[in-house]
C-alpha positions as protocol buffer text, in pm:
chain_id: "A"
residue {
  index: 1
  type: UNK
  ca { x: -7233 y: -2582 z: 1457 }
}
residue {
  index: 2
  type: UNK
  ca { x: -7090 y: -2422 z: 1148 }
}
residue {
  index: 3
  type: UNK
  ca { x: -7297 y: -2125 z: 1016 }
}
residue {
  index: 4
  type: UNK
  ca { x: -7358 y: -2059 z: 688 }
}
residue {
  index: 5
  type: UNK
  ca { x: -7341 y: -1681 z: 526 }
}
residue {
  index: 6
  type: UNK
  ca { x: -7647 y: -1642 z: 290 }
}
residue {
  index: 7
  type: UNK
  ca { x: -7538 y: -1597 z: -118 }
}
residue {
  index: 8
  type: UNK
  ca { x: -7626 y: -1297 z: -225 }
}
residue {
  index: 9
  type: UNK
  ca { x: -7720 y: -1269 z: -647 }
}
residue {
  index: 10
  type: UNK
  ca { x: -7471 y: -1061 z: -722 }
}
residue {
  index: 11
  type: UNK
  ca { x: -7184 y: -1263 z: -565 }
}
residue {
  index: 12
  type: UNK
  ca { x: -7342 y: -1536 z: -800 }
}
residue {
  index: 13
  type: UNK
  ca { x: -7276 y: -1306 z: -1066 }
}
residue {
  index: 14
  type: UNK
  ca { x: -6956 y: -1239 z: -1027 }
}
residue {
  index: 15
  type: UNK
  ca { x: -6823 y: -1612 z: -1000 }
}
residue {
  index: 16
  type: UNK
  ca { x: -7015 y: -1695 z: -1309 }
}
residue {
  index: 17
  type: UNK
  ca { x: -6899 y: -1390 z: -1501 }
}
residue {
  index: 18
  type: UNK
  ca { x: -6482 y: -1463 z: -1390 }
}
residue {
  index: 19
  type: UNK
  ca { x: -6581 y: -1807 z: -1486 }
}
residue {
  index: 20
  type: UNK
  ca { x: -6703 y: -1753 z: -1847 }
}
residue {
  index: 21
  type: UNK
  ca { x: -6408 y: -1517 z: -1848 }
}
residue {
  index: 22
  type: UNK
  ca { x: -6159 y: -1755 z: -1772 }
}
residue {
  index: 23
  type: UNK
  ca { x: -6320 y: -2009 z: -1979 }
}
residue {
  index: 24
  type: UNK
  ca { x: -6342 y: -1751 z: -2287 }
}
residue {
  index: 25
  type: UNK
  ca { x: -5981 y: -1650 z: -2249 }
}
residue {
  index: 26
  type: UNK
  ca { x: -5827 y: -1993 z: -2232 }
}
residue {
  index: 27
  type: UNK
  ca { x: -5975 y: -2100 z: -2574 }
}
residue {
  index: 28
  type: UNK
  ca { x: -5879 y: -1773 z: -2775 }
}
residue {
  index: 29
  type: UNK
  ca { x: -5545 y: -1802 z: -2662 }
}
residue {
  index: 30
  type: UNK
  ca { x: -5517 y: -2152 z: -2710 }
}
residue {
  index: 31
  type: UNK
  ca { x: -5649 y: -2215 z: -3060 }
}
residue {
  index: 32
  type: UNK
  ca { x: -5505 y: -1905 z: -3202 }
}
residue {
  index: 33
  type: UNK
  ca { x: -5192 y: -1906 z: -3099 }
}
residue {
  index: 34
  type: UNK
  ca { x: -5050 y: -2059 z: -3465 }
}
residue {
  index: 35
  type: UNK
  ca { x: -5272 y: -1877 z: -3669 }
}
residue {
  index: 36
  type: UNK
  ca { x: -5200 y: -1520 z: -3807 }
}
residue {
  index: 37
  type: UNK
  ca { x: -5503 y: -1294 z: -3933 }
}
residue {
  index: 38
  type: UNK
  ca { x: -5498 y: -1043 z: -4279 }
}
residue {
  index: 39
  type: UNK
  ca { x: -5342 y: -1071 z: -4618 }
}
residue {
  index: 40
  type: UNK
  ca { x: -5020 y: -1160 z: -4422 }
}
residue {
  index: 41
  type: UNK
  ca { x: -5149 y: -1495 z: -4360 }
}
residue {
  index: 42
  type: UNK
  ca { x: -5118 y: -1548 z: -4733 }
}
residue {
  index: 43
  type: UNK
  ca { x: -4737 y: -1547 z: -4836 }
}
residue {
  index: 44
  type: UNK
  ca { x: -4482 y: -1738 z: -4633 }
}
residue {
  index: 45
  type: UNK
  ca { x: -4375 y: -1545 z: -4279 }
}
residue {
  index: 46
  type: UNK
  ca { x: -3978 y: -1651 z: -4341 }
}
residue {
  index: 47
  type: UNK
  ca { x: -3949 y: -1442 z: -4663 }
}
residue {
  index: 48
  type: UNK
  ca { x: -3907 y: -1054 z: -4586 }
}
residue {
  index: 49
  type: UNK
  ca { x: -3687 y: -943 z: -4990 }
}
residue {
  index: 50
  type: UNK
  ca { x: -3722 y: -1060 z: -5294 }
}
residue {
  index: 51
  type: UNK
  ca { x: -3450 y: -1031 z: -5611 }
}
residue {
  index: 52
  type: UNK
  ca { x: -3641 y: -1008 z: -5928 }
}
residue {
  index: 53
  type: UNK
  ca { x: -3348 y: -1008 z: -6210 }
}
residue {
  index: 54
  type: UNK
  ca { x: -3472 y: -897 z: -6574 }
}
residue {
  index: 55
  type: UNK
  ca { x: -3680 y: -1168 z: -6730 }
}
residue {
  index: 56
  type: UNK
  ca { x: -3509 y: -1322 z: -7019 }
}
residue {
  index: 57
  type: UNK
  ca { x: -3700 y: -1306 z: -7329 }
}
residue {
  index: 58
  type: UNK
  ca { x: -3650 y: -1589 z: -7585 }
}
residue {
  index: 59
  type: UNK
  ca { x: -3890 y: -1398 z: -7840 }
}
residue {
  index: 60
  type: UNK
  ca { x: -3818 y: -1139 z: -8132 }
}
residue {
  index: 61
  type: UNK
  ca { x: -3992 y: -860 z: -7908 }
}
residue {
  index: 62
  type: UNK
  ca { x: -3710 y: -722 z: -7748 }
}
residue {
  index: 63
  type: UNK
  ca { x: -3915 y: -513 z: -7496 }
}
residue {
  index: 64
  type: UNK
  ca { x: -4128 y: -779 z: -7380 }
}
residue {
  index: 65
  type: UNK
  ca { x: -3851 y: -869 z: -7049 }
}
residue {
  index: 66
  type: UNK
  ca { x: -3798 y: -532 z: -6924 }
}
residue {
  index: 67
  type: UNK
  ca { x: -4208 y: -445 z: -6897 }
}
residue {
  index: 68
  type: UNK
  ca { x: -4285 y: -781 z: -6749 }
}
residue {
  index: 69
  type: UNK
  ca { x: -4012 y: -761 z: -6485 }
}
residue {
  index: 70
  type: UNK
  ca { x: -4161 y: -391 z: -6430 }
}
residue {
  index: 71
  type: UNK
  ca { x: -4506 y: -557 z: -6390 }
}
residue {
  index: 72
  type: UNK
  ca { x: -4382 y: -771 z: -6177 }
}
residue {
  index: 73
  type: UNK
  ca { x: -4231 y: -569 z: -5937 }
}
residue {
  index: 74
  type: UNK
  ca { x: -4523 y: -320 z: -5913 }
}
residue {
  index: 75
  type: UNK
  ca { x: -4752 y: -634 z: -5857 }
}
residue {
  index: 76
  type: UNK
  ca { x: -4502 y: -773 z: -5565 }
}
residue {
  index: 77
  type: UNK
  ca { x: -4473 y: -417 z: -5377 }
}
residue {
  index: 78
  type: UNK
  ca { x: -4874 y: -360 z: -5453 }
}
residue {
  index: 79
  type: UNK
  ca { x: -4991 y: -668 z: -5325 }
}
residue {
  index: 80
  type: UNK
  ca { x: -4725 y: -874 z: -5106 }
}
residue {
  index: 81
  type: UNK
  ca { x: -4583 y: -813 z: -4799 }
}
residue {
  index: 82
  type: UNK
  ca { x: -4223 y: -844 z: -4962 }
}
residue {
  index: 83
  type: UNK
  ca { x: -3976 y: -595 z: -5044 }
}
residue {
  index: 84
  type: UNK
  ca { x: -3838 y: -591 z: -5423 }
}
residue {
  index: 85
  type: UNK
  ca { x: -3479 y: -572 z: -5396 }
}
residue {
  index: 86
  type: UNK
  ca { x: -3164 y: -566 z: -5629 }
}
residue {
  index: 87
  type: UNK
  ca { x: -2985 y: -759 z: -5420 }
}
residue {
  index: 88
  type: UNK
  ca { x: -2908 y: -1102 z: -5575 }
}
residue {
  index: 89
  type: UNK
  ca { x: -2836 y: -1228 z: -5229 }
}
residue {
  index: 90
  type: UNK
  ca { x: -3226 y: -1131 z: -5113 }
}
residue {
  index: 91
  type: UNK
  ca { x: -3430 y: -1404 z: -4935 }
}
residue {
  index: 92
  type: UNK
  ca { x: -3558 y: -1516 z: -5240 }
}
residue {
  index: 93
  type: UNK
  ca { x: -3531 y: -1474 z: -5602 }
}
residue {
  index: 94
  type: UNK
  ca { x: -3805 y: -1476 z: -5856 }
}
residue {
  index: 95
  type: UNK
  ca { x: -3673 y: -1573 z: -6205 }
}
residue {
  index: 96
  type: UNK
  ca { x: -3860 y: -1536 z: -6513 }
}
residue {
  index: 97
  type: UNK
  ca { x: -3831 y: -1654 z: -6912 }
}
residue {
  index: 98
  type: UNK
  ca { x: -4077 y: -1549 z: -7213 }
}
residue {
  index: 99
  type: UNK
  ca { x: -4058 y: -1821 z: -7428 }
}
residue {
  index: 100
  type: UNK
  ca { x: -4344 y: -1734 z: -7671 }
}
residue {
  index: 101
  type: UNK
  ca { x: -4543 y: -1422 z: -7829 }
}
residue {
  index: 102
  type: UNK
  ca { x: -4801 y: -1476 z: -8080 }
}
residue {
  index: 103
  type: UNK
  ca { x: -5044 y: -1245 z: -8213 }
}
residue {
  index: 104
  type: UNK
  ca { x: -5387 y: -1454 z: -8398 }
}
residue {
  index: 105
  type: UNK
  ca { x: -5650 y: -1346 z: -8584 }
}
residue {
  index: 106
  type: UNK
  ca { x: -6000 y: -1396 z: -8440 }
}
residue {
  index: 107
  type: UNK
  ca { x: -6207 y: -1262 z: -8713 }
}
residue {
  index: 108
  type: UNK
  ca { x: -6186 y: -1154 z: -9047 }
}
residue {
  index: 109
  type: UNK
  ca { x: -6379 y: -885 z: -9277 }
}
residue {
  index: 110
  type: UNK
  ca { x: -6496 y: -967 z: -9624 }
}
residue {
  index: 111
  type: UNK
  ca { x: -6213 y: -834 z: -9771 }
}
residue {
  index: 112
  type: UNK
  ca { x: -5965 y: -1028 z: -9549 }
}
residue {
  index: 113
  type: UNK
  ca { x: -5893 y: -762 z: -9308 }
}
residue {
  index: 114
  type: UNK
  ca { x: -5837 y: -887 z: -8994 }
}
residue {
  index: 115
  type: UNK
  ca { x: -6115 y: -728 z: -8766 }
}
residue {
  index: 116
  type: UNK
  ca { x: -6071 y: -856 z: -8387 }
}
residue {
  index: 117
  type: UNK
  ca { x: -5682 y: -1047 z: -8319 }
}
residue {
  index: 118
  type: UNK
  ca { x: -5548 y: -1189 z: -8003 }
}
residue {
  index: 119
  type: UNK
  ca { x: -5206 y: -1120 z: -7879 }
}
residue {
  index: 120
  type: UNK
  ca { x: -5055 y: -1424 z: -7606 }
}
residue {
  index: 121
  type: UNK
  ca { x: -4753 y: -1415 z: -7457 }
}
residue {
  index: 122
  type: UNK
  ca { x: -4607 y: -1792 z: -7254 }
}
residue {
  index: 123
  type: UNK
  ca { x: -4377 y: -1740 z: -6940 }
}
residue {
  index: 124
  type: UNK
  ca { x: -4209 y: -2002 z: -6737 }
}
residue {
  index: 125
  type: UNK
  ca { x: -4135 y: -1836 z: -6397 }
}
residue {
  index: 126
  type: UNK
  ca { x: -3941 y: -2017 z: -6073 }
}
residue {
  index: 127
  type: UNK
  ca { x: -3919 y: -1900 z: -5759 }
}
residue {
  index: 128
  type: UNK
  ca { x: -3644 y: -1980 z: -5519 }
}
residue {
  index: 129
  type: UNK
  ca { x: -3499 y: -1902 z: -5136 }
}
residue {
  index: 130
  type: UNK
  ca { x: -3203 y: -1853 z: -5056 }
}
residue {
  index: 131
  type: UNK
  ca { x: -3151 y: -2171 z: -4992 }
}
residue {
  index: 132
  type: UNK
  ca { x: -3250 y: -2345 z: -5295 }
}
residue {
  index: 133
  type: UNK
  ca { x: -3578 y: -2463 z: -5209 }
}
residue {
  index: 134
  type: UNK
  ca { x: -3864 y: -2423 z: -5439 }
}
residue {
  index: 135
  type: UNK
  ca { x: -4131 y: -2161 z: -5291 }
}
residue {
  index: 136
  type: UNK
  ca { x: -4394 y: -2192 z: -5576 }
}
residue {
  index: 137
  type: UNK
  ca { x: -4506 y: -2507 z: -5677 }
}
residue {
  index: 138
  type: UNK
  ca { x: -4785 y: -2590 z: -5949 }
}
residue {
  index: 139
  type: UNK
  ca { x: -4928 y: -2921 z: -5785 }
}
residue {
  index: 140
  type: UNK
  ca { x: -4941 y: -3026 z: -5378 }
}
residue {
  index: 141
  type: UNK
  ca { x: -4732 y: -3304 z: -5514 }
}
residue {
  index: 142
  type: UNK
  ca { x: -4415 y: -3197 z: -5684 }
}
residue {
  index: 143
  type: UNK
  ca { x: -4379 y: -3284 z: -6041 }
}
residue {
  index: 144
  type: UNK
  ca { x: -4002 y: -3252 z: -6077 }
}
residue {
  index: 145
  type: UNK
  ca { x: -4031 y: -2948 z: -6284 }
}
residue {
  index: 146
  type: UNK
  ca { x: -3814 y: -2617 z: -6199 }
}
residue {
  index: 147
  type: UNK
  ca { x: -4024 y: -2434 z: -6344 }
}
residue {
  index: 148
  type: UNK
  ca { x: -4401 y: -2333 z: -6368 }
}
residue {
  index: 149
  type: UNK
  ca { x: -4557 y: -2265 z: -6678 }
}
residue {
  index: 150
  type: UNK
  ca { x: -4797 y: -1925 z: -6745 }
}
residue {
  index: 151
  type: UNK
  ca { x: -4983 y: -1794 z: -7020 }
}
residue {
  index: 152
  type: UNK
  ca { x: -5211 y: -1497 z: -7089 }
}
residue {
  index: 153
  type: UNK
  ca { x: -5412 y: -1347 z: -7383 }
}
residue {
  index: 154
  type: UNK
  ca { x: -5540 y: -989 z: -7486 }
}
residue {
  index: 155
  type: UNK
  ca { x: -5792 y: -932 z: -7746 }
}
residue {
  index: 156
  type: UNK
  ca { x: -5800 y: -646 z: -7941 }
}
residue {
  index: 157
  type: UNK
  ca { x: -5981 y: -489 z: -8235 }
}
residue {
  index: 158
  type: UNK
  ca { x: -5735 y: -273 z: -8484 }
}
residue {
  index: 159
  type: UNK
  ca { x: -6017 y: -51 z: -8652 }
}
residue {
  index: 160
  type: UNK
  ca { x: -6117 y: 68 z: -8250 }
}
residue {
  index: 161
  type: UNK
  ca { x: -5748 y: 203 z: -8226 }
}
residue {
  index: 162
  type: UNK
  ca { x: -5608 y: -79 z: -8047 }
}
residue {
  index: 163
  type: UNK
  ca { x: -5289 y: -188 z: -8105 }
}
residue {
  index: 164
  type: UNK
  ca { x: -5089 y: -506 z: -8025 }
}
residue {
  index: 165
  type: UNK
  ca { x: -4812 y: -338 z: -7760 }
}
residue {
  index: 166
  type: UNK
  ca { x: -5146 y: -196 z: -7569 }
}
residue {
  index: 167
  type: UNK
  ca { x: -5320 y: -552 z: -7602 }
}
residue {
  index: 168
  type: UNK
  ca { x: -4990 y: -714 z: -7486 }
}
residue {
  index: 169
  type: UNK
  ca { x: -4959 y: -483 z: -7193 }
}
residue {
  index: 170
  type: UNK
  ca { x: -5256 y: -569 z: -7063 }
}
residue {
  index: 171
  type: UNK
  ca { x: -5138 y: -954 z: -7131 }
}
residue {
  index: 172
  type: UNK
  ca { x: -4869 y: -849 z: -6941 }
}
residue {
  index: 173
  type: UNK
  ca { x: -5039 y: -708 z: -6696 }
}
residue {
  index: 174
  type: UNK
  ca { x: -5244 y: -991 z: -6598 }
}
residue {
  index: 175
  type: UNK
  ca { x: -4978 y: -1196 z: -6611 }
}
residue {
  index: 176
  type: UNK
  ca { x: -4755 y: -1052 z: -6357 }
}
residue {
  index: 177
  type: UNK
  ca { x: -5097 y: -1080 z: -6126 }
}
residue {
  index: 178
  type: UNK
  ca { x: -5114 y: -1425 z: -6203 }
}
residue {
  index: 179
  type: UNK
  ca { x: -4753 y: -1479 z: -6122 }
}
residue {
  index: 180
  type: UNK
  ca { x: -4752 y: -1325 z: -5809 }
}
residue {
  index: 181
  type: UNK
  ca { x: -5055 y: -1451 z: -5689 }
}
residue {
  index: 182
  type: UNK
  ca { x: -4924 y: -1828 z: -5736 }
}
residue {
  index: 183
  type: UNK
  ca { x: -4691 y: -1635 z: -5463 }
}
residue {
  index: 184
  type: UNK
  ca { x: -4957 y: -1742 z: -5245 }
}
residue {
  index: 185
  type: UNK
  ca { x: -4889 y: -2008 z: -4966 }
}
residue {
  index: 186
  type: UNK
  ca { x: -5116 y: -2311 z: -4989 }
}
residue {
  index: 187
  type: UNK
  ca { x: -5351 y: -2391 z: -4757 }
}
């Protein structure tokens, strides 16, 4: 006759506690084990440099290249995990192009002063790896286009003491955030 040793509570306990342990442990490691957690998640793990040449400027504004590709850098070392290089042999290269400035007027005074104006500035920006391979794309479904097209507007008001370089930095501002944030991998 086989006799049987009585089951105490807490050796219950401690089989059912191992057990949810096991259990537990098996799924975290399982389903996470692609996934990566923070901001880092965002950009693309391959890509540790980036070359961002001066951005041509096809405009009469001679300055407008040289403080976008300064925005532009600040924006990529503020926010990305890359590292802005000069070296045209990076992982990837960023390459920008103003093609337009304009500067509107919004409203008018009775006498025809121009009271509030709006100051845009049009970029087409690409951004390759090393490779050759496109790394920012406007659609899921490529379009054929090298290129992706950005634009960005600044109001300002000329009788407040605003001027059109401060309104345009601020365009430019915003669009070196917009720019890098189409950095962004898809989902």
């Amino acid at each position: 006759m086989i006799q049987r040793m009585p089951r105490t509570d807490a050796v219950v306990s401690i089989v059912a506690l191992a057990g949810t342990l096991l259990v537990s442990g098996l799924l975290v490691s399982g389903g996470c084990a692609t996934y990566r957690f923070g901001s880092a998640s965002l950009f693309r793990p391959g890509i540790r440099t980036i070359h961002v040449p001066i951005v041509r400027n096809e405009t009469f504004r001679h300055d407008l290249g040289v403080r976008l590709t300064e925005a532009l850098q600040k924006e990529i070392e503020d926010r990305t995990p890359y590292k802005v290089t000069h070296d045209p042999n990076a992982d990837s290269t960023l390459v920008c192009r103003v093609i337009n400035e304009s500067k509107r007027v919004l409203t008018e005074t009775d006498t025809d002063d121009p009271r509030a104006l709006d100051a845009a500035i049009s970029v087409r920006a690409s951004w390759t790896g090393r490779g050759g391979e496109l790394l920012m794309q406007n659609a899921i479904t490529p379009t054929g286009e090298f290129a992706i097209g950005f634009g960005q507007d600044s109001r300002f008001v000329p009788e407040a003491g605003q001027s059109v370089d401060s309104a345009m930095q601020v365009a430019i501002e915003n669009l070196a955030e917009r720019i890098v944030s189409q950095m962004e991998m898809r989902w």
